[in-house]
C-alpha positions in Angstrom: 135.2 28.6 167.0 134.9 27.9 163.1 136.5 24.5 161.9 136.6 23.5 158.3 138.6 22.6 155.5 139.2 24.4 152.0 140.7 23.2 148.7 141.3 25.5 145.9 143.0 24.8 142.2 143.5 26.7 139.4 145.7 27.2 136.1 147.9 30.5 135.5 149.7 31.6 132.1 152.0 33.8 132.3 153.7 35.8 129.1 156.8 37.7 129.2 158.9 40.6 126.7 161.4 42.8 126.9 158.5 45.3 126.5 156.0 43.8 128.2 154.2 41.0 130.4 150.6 39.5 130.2 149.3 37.5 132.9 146.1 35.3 133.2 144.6 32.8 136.0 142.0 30.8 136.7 141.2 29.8 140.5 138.7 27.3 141.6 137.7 27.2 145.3 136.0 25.1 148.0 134.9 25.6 151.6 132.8 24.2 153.9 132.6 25.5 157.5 131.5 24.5 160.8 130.1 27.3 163.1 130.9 29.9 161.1 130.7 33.3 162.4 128.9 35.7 160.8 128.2 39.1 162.0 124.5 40.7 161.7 122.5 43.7 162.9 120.6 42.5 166.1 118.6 45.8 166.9 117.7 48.7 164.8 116.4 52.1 166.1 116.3 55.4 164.3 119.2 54.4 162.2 121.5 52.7 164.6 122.3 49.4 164.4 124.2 47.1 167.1 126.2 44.4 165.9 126.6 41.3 167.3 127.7 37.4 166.0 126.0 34.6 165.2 126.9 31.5 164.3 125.7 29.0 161.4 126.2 25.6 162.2 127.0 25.0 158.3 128.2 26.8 156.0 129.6 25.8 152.3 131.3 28.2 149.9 132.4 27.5 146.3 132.8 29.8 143.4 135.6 30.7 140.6 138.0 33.5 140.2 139.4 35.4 136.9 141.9 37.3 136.0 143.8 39.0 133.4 146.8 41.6 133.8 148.8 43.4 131.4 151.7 45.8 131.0 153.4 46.8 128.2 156.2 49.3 127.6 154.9 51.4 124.3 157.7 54.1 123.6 160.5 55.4 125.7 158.9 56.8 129.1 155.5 55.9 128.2 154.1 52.9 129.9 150.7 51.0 129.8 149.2 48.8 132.1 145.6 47.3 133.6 143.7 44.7 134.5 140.5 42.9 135.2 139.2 40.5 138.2 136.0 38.3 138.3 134.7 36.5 141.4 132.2 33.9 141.3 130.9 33.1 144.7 128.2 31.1 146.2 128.0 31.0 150.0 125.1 28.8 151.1 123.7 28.3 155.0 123.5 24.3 154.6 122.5 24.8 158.5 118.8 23.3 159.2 117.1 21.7 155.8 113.7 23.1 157.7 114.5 26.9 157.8 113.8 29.7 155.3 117.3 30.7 155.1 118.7 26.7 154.3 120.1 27.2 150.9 120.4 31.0 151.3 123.5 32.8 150.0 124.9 34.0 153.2 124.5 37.7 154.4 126.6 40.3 152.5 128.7 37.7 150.3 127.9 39.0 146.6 127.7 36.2 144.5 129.5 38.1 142.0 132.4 41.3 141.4 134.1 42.6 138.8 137.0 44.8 138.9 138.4 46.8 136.2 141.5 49.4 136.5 144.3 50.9 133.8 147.0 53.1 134.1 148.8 55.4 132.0 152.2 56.3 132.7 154.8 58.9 131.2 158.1 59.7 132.9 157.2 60.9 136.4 153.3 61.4 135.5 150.8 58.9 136.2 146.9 58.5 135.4 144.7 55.5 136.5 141.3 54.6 136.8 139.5 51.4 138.9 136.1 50.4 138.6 134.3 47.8 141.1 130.8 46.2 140.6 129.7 44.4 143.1 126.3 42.2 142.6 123.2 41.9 145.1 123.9 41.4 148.8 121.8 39.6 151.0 120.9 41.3 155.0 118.8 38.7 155.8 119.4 35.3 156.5 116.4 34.0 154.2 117.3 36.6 151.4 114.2 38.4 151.8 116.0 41.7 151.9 118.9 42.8 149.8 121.2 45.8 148.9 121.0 47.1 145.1 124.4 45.9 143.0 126.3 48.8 142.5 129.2 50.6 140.9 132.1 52.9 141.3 134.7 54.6 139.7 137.6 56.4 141.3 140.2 58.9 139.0 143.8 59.0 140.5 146.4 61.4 139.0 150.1 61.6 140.4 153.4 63.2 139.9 156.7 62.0 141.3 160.1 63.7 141.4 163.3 61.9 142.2 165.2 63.8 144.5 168.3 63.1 146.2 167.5 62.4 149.2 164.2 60.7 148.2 161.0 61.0 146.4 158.5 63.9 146.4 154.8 62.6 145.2 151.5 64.7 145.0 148.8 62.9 144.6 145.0 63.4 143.7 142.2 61.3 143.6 138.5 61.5 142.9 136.6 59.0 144.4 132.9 57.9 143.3 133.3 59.7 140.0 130.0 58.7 138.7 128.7 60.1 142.4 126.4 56.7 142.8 124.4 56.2 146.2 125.2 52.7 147.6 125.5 51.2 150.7 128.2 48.2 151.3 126.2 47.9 154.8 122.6 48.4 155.2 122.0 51.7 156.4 126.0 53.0 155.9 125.8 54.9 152.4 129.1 55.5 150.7 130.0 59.2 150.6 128.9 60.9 147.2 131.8 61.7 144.9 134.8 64.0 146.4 138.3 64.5 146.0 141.2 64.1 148.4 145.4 65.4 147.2 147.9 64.4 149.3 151.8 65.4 149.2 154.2 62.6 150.4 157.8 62.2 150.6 159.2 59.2 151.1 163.2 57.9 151.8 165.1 55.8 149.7 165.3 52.4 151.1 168.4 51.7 152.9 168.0 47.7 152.9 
């Protein structure tokens, strides 16, 4: 089983109207692993993979985190709000000082993403956008092989009415709006851009 220890610290600031709210925080971490699992493609064949774990006898993580959050109340009914995350991460195999893959960021950690989303909101109607990059990933334990950063983008647009017995949404989304090919595991590609709607009612909350 994986043993370790982690220590994280960080610094938040937080800002608060009547109209609005702005948030920011900073997160340093640390963490350092014994026999850490870590789950690889052990055979390949005409595009199938079997997965099976492994373990490296040392691992050690460290990296820092961002973020920054707002919302702000513009006009009656109108609302504005969004936000942005950054993730620092290096993830080394400190396992055997004489193999290839000592030192190596550790298979499918990025060492860095970025996440950016907004929303618009008036009355019951709603608009919002998130985008995610996400940096170079490592399939091999000596980074000899990697999959390309990538982006995407996915469009939401909703409507909610308040009804008396509860709350009516419909829903739709766009997802991949910029229709990029990427893979988040070798040989799984992402499905090119589409669009989903989806009609929910929901009760009021008796609690």
């Amino acid at each position: 089983p994986e043993d370790g220890w982690t220590t994280e610290g960080g610094l938040s600031y937080r800002l608060a109207r009547p109209n609005g709210l702005f948030a920011a925080k900073a997160t340093a971490f640390a963490t350092r692993l014994t026999d850490k699992i870590v789950w690889q493609p052990s055979y390949v064949v005409s595009g199938v993979q079997v997965w099976s774990p492994s373990n490296v006898s040392r691992g050690y993580s460290r990296g820092l985190e961002l973020s920054l959050r707002g919302r702000g109340q513009l006009r009656s009914g109108l609302t504005l709000s969004g936000g942005s995350q950054f993730t620092h991460t290096d993830a080394e195999n400190r396992a055997n000082p004489d193999s290839p893959a000592y030192g190596a960021q550790l298979p499918y950690v990025p060492k860095q993403t970025w996440k950016l989303w907004g929303r618009v909101g008036w009355n019951g109607l709603s608009l919002s956008a998130t985008s995610r990059l996400v940096g170079t990933r490592f399939y091999s334990a000596d980074e000899s092989n990697a999959l390309s950063p990538y982006q995407a983008l996915d469009l939401r647009v909703a409507y909610e009415w308040s009804l008396g017995t509860g709350e009516l949404a419909l829903v739709a989304q766009v997802k991949n709006v910029l229709d990029r090919r990427y893979e988040i595991v070798r040989l799984y590609p992402m499905p090119p851009r589409h669009a989903t709607f989806q009609l929910r009612f929901s009760f009021p909350n008796s609690s």
